[in-house]
Backbone as CSV, one residue per row, in Angstrom:
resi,resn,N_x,N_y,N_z,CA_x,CA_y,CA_z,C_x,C_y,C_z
1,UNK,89.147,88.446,262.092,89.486,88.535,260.695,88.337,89.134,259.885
2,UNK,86.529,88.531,260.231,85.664,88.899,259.475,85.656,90.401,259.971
3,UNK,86.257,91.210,261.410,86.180,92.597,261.162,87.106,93.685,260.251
4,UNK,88.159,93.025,260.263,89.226,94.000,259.564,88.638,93.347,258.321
5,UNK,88.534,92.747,257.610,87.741,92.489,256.160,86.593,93.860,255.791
6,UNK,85.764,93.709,256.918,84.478,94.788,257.064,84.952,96.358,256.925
7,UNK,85.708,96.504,257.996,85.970,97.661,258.156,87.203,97.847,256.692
8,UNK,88.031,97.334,256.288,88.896,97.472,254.594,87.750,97.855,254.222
9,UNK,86.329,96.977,253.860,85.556,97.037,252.698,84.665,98.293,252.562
10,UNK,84.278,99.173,254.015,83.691,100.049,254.754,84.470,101.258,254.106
11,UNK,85.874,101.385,254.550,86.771,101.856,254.187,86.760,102.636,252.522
12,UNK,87.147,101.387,251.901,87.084,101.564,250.329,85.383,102.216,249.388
13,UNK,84.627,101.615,250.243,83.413,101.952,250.251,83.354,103.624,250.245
14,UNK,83.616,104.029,251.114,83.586,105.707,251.933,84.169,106.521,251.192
15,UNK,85.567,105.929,250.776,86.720,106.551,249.615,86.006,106.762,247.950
16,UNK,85.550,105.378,247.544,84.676,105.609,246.639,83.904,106.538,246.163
17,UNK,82.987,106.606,247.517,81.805,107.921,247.539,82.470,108.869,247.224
18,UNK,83.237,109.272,248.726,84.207,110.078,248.143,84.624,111.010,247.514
19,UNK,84.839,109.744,246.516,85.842,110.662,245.281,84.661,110.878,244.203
20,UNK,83.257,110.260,244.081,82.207,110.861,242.823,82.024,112.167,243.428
21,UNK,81.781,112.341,244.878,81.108,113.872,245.079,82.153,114.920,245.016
22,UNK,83.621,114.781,244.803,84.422,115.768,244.654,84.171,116.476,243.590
23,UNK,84.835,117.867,243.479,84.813,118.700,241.956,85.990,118.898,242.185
24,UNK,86.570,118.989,241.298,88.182,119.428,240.521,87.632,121.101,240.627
25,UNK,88.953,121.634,240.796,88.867,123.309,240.684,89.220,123.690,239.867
26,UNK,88.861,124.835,239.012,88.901,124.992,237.452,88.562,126.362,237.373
27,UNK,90.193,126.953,236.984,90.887,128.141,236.779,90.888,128.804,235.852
28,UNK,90.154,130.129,235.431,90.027,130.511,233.908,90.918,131.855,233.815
29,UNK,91.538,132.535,232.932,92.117,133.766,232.625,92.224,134.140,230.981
30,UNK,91.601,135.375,231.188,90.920,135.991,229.887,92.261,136.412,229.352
31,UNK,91.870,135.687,227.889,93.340,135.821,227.297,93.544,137.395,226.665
32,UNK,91.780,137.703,225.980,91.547,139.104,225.262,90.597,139.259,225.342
33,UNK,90.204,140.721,225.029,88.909,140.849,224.938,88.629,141.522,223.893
34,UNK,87.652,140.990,222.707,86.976,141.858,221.398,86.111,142.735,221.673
35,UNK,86.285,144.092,220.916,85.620,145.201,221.351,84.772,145.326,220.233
36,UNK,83.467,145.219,220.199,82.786,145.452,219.295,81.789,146.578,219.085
37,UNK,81.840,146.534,217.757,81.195,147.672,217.789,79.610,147.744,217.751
38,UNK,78.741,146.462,217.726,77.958,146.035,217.803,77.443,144.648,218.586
39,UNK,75.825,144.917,218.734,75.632,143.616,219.824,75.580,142.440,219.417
40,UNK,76.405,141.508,220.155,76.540,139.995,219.353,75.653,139.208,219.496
41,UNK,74.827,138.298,218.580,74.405,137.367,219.015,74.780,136.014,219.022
42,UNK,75.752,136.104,218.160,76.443,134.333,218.565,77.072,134.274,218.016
43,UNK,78.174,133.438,218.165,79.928,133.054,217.764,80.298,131.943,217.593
44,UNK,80.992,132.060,216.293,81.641,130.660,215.725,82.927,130.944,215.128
45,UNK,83.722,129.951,215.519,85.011,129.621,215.619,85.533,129.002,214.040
46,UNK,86.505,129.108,213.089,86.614,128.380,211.640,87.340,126.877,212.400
47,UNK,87.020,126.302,211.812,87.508,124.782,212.268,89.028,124.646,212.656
48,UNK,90.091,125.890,211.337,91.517,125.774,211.459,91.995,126.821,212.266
49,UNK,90.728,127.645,213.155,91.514,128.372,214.077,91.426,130.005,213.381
50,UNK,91.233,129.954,212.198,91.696,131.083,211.425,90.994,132.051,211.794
51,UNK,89.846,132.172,212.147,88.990,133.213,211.907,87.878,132.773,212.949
52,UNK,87.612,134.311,213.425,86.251,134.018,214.543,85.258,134.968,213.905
53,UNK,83.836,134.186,213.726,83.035,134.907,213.472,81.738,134.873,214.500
54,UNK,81.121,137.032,213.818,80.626,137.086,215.115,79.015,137.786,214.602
55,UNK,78.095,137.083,215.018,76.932,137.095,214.383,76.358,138.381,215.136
56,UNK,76.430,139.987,214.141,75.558,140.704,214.827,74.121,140.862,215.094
57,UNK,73.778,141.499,215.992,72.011,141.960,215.846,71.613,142.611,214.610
58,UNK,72.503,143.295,214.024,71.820,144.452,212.843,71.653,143.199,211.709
59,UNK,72.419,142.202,212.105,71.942,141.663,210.715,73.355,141.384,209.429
60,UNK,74.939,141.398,210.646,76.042,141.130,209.373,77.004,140.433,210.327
61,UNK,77.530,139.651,209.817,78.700,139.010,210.331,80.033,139.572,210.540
62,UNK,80.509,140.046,211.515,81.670,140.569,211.725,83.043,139.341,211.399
63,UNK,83.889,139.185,210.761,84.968,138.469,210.495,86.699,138.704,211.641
64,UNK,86.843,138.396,212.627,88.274,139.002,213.735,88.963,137.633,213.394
65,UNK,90.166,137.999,213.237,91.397,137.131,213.334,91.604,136.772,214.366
66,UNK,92.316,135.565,215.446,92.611,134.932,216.438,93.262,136.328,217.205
67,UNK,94.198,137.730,216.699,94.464,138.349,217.349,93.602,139.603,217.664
68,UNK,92.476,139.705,216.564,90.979,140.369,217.563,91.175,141.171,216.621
69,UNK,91.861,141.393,215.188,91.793,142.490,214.537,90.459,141.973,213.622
70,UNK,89.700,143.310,212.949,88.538,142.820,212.242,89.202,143.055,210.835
71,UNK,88.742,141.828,210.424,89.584,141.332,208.862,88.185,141.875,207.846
72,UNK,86.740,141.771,207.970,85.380,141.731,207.160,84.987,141.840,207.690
73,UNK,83.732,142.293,207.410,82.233,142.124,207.703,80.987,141.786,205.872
74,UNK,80.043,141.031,206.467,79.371,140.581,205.320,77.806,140.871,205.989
75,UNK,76.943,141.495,205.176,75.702,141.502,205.346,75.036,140.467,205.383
76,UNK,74.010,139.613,205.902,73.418,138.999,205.860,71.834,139.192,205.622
77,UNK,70.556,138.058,205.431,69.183,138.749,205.066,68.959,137.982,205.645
78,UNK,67.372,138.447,206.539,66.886,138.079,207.312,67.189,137.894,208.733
79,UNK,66.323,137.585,209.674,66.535,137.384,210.992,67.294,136.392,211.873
80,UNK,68.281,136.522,211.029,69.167,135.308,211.593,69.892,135.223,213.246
81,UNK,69.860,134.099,213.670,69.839,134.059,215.189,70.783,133.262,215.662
82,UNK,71.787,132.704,215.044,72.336,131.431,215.359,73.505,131.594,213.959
83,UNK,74.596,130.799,214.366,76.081,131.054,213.653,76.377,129.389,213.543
84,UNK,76.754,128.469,212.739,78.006,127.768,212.829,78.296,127.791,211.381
85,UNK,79.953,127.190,211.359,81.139,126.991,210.752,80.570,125.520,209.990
86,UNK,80.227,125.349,208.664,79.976,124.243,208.111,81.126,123.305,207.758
87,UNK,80.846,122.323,207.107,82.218,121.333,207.295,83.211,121.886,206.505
88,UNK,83.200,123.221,205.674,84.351,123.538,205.102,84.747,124.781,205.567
89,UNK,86.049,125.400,205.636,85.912,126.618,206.186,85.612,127.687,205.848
90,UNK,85.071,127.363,204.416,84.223,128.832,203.242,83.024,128.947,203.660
91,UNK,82.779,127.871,204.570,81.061,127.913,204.652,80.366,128.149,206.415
92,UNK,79.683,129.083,205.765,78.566,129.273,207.022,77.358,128.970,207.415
93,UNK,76.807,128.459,208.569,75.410,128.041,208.394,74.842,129.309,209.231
94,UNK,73.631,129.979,208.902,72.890,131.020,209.679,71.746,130.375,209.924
95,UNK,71.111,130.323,211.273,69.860,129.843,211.174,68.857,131.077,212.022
96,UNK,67.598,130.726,211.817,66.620,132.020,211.804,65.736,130.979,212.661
97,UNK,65.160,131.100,213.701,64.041,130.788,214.187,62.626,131.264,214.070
98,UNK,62.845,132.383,213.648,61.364,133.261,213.188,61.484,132.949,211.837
99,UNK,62.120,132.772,210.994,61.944,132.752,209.458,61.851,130.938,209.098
100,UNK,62.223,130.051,210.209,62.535,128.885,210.357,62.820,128.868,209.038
101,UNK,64.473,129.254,208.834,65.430,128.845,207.339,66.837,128.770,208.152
102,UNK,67.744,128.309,207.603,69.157,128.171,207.832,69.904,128.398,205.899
103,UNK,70.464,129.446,206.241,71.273,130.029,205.322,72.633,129.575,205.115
104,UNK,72.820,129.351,204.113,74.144,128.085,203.712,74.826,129.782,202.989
105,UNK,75.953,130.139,203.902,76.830,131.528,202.733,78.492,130.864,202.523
106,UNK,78.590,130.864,201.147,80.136,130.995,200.911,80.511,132.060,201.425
107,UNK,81.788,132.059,201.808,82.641,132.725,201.935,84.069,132.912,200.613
108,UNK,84.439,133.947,200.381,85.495,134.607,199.150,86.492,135.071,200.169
109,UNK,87.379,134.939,200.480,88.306,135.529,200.970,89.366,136.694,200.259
110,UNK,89.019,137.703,199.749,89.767,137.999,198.984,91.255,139.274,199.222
111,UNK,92.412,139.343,198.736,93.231,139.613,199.420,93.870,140.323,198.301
112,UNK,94.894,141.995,199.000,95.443,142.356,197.411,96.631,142.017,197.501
113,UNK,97.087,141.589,196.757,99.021,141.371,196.075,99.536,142.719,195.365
114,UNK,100.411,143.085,195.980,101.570,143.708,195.553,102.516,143.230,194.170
115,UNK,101.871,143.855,193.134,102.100,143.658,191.549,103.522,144.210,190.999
116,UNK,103.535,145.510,191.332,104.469,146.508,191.266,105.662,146.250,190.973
117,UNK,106.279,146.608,189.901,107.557,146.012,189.742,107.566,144.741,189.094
118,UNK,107.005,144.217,188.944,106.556,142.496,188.596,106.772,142.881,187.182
119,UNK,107.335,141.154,186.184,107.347,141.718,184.815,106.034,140.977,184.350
120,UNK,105.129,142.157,183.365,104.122,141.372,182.617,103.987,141.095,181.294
121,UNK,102.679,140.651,180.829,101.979,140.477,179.703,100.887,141.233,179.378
122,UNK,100.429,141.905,178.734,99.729,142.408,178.207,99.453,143.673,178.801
123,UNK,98.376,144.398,179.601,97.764,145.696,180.126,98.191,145.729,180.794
124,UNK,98.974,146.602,181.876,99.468,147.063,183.457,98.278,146.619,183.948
125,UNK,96.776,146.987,183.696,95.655,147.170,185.005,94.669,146.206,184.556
126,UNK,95.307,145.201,183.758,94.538,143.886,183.774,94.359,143.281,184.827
127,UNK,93.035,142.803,185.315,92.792,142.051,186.482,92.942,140.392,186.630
128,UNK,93.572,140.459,187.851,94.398,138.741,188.216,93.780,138.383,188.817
129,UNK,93.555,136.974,188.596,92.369,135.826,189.464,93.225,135.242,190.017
130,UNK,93.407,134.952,191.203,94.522,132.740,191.799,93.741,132.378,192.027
131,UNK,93.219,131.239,191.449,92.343,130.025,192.247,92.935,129.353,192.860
132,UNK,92.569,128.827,193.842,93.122,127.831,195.325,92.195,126.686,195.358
133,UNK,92.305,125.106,194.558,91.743,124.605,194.364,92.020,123.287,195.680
134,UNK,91.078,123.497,196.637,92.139,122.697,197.977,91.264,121.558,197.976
135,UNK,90.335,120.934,197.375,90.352,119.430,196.784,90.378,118.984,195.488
136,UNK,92.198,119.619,195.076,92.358,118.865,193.904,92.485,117.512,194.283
137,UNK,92.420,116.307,193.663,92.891,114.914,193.424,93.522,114.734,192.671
């Protein structure tokens, strides 16, 4: 009895091991590829998916939509080396290791509307603001 006990416990023992030294196999396929027109140095993702941004060498942020089209680009100053997405999705953090600064940039998204035909008030080529106030309370 005390051997079949041993040898179960031997058993479960061996299985154990086992299974820590296994690796799972892990399958990748490139969904796209962005063609740029410049060399990247680092990439950040907008929190809602919207927008990938792509930190060049010259010194500007390239702006591509999830389907790889380029929506912007924004200049940046200084030697910036490093990209993330701050807690809002207007905001960027740049950080510089040679300048040791991190650059806080809004982002403006700005977009044209099709006016035309529309009935107005005052000047045809008066200029229209929308504010998008996304923490009203």
């Amino acid at each position: 009895m005390k051997k079949k006990v041993g040898v179960c416990l031997l058993a479960l023992i061996l299985i154990a091991v086992a299974g820590f030294n296994s690796r799972a196999e892990v399958q990748g396929d490139i969904q796209q590829t962005l063609k740029l027109s410049e060399t990247p140095v680092d990439v950040a993702v907008a929190l809602n998916g919207k927008w990938i941004f792509v930190l060049t060498q010259s010194g500007s942020v390239q702006i591509y939509s999830p389907d790889g089209r380029l929506e912007g680009q924004i200049a940046v100053a200084g030697n910036a080396d490093g990209i993330r997405v701050g807690p809002r999705e207007d905001l960027l953090l740049l950080t510089s290791r040679a300048d040791k600064t991190i650059q806080i940039v809004t982002l403006d998204f700005i977009r044209p509307i099709n006016v035309n035909d529309s009935p107005f008030k005052g000047p045809a080529d008066a200029p229209v603001v929308i504010a998008v106030f996304s923490d009203f309370e």
